[in-house]
C-alpha positions as CSV (number, residue, x, y, z in Angstrom):
1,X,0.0,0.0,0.0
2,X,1.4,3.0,-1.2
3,X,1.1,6.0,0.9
4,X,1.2,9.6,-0.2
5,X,4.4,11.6,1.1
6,X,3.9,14.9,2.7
7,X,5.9,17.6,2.4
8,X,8.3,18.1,5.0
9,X,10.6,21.0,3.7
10,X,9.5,24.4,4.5
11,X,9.5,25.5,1.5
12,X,7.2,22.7,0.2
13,X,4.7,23.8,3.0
14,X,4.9,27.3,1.9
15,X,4.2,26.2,-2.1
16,X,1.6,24.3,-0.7
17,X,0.0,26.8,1.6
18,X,0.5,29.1,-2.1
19,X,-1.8,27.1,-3.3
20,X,-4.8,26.4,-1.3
21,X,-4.7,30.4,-0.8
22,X,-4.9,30.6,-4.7
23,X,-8.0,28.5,-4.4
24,X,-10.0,30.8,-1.6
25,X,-12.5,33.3,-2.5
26,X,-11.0,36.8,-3.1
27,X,-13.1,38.3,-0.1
28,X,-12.7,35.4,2.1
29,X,-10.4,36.9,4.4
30,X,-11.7,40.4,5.0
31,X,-15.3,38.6,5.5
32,X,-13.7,36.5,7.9
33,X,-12.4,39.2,10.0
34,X,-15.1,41.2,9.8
35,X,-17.6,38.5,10.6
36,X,-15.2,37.5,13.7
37,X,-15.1,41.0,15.2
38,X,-19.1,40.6,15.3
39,X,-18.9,36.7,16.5
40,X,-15.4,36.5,17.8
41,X,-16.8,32.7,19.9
42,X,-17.7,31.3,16.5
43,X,-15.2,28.1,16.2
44,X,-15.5,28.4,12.1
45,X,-14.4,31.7,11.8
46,X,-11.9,31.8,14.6
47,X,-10.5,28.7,13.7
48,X,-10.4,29.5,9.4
49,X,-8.4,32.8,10.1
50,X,-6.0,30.9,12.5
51,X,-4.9,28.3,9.8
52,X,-5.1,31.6,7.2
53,X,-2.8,33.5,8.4
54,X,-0.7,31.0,10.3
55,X,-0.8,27.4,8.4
56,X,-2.4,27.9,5.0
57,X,-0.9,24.5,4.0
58,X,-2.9,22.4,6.6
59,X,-6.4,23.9,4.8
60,X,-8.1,20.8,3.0
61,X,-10.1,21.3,0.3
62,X,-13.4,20.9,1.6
63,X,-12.6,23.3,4.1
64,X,-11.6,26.1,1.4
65,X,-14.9,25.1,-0.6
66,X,-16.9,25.4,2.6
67,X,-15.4,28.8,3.5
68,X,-15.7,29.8,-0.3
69,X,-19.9,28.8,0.2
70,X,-20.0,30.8,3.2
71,X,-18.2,34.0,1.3
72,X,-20.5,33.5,-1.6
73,X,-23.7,33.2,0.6
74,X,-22.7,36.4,2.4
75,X,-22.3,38.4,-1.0
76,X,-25.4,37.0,-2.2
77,X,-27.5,38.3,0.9
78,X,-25.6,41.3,0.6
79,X,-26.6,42.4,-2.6
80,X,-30.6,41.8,-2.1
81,X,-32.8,43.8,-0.6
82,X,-34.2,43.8,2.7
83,X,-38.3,43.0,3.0
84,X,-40.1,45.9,3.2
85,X,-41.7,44.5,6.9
86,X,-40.2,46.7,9.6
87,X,-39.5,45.2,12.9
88,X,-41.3,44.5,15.9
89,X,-44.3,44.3,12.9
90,X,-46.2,40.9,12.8
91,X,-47.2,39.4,9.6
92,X,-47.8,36.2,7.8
93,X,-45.2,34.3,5.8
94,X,-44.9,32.1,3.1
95,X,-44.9,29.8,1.6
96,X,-41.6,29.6,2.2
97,X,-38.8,26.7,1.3
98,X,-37.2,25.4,4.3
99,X,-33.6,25.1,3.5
100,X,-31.9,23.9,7.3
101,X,-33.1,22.4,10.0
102,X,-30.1,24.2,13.3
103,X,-29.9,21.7,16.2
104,X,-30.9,23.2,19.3
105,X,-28.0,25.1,21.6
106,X,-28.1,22.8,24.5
107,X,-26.0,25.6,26.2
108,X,-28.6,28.2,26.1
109,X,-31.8,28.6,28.7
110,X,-34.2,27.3,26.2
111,X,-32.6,25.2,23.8
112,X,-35.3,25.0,21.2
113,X,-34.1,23.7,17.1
114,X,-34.5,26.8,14.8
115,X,-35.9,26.7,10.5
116,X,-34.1,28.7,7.5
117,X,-36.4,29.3,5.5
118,X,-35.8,30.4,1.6
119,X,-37.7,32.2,-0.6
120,X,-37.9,33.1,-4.2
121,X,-35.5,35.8,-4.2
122,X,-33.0,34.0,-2.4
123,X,-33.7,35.9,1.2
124,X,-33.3,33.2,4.1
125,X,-35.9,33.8,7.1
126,X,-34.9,32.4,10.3
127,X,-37.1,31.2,13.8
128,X,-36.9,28.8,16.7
129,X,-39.6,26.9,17.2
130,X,-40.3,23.1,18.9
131,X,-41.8,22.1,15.5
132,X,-38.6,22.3,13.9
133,X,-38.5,18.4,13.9
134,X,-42.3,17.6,12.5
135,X,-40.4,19.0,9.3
136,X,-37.4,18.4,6.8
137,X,-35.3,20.3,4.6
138,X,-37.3,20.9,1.2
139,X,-40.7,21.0,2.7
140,X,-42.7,24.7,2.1
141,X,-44.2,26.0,5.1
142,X,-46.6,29.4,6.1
143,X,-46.9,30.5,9.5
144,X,-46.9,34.3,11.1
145,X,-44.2,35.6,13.2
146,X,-42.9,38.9,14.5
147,X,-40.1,40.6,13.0
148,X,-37.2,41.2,15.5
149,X,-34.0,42.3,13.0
150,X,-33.0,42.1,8.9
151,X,-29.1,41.6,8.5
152,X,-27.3,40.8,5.4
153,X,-29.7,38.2,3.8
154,X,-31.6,37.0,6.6
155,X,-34.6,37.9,8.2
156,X,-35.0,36.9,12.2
157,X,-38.3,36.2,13.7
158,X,-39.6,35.4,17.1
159,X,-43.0,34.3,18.3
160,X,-43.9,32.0,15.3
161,X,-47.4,30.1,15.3
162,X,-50.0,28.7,12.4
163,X,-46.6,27.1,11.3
164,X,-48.2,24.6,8.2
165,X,-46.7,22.5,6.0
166,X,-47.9,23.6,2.1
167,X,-49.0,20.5,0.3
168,X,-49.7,20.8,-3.4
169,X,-51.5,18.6,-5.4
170,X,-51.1,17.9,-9.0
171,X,-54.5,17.8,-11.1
172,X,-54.6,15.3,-13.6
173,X,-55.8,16.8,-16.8
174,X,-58.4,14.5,-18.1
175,X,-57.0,12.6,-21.7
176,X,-59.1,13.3,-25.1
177,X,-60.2,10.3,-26.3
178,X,-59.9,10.8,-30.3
């Protein structure tokens, strides 16, 4: 069984390092610092700029393809425009495409599981609620909610109720009979 050498020499790891920093997103890194001055507990972002700036050789490349996702989902948010529903405003939603299902913080007083919701536009809409489960990714939902914040591409929501899954039926169209 052959195995695959590794590069020892330092200047191996720095050609190396060259390289999987060629491959990142051109905004990765200023996103990353920006984003960890908001979140600096986040283990992602904290532990991406670490191995950035001081071990570029040890990123794999599923970890520069999952920090290139992240980049390209913050641009995206970025660049749409909020909903016109102002906060502390309640409203009905949906339907909506519900694109994660976030495990519940087990560290937090109530540790309740949370939907992202997507919808046409690419806007992601975000609430905890203990339904999370009687759901799955894919699924379109409409429920009504109050509007606590819009930041870059999301929308956060508290007090969610009426939460129900959209079912659509197909319609047979009835065959001519020539």
């Amino acid at each position: 069984m052959a195995r695959k050498k590794k590069p020892t020499k330092a200047v191996d790891l720095a050609k190396l390092g060259q390289e999987k920093m060629e491959k990142l997103h051109a905004l990765a890194i200023p996103l990353l610092a920006v984003k960890r001055q908001e979140n600096p507990r986040n283990g992602f972002l904290s532990s991406s700029i670490e191995v950035i700036t001081e071990r570029p050789h040890k990123l794999t490349d599923k970890w520069v393809d999952s920090i290139n996702r992240w980049v390209d989902a913050l641009v995206q948010g970025t660049l749409l425009d909020e909903p016109e529903i102002e906060p502390k405003t309640r409203a009905d939603f949906g339907p909506l495409a519900i694109c994660k299902i976030a495990k519940a913080n087990m560290e937090t007083a109530y540790p309740m599981p949370a939907l992202i919701c997507i919808d046409e536009r690419g806007w992601k809409w975000y609430f905890k609620t203990t339904k999370a489960h009687s759901f799955k990714v894919g699924d379109t939902i409409t429920f009504t909610a109050t509007v606590s914040a819009h930041k870059e591409g999301i929308t956060f929501l508290r007090r969610p109720s009426k939460i129900k899954k959209v079912v659509s039926i197909a319609i047979k169209g009835e065959e001519d009979n020539d």
